[in-house]
Every structure is written in structure tokens, then in C-alpha cells.
C-alpha positions in Angstrom: 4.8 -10.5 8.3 2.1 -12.4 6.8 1.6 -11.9 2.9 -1.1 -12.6 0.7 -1.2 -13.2 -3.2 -4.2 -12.8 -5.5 -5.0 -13.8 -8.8 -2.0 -13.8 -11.3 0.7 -12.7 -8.3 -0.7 -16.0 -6.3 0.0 -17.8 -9.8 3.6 -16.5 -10.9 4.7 -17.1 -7.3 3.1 -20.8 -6.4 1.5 -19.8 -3.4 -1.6 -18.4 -1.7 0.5 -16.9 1.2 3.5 -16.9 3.2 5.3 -15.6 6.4 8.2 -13.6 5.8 10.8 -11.7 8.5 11.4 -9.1 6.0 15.2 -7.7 7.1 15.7 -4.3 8.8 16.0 -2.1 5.9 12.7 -3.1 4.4 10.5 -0.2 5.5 7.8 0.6 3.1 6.1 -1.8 0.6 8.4 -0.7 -2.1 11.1 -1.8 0.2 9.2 -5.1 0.7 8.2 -5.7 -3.1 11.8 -4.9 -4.0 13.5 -7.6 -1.4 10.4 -9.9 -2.6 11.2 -9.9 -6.1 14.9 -11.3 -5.5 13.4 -14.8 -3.7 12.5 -16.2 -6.5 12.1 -16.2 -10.7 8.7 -16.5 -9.6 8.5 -13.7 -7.1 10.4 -11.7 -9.7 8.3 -12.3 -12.3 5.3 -11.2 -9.8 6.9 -8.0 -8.9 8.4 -6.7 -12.3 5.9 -4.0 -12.8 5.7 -2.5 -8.7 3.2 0.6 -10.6 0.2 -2.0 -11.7 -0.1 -3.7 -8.2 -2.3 -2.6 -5.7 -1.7 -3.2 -2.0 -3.8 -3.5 1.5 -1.9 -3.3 4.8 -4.0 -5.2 7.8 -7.1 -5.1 5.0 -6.6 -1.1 4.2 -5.7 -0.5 1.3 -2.5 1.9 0.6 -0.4 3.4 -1.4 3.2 1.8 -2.9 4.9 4.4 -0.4 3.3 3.3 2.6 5.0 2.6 5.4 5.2 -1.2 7.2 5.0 0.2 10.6 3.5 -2.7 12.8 1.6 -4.4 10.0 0.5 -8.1 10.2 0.0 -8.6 6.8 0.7 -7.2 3.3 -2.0 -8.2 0.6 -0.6 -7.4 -3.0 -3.1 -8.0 -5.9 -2.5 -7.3 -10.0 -4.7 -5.3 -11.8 -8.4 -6.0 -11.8 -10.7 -5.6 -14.7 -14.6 -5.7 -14.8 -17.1 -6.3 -17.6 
């Protein structure tokens, strides 16, 4: 699965994006964001608060439940403020 990083998740884990095989038990995104957060400090650091991310599977975006199904690509973005 591709994933993509925005803003201060991109930042605390180094990269823009990256291709994972996430293992059989990861199922939902909370499955992926928990396996995620035990690759690196930086990962970890990324993922310590799962209930201020927001997500998109294949660009729609989705709840912290949602199933991985046959997704290409998980997009995981941190809060986002606007003035």
C-alpha cells in the first residue's frame, strides 16, 4: 500500500511517502496506524494521538474505523487550521 504524509506527519516521519506490505492482521486504518507507529521514533511520534488525524483511502476521505479492503493508498494528514 502506498501511504502519503502531510504537513507535520510528513515532518516527524522524514518522508513524503512510502510503500508498505502492511501484515495480515492490519485491517482497518487503526490497524495500519497502530503497526505504523512501531517502525520508527519518528512514525511513533507521528501517530501518538490516532483521534487528531484525519485520513483518505484512494482520495476519499474516511473514518479511523474504515476498512483497508483493496486500497492503493492511505493519505494520513494532522489537524488543519484556517485563518
Amino acid at each position: 500500500m502506498r501511504l502519503v504524509y502531510f504537513a507535520a506527519v510528513r515532518e516527524a516521519i522524514g518522508v513524503a511517502s512510502e510503500t508498505c506490505d502492511l501484515p495480515a492482521h492490519v485491517r482497518n486504518i487503526h490497524d495500519a496506524i497502530d503497526w505504523l507507529a512501531g517502525q520508527s521514533s519518528g512514525h511513533a511520534l507521528a501517530f501518538q494521538d490516532k483521534s487528531r488525524l484525519r485520513f483518505a483511502l484512494d482520495q476519499d476521505m474516511v473514518p479511523l474505523d474504515a476498512m483497508l479492503g483493496d486500497a492503493h493508498e492511505l493519505a494520513i494528514f494532522p489537524p488543519v487550521t484556517g485563518g
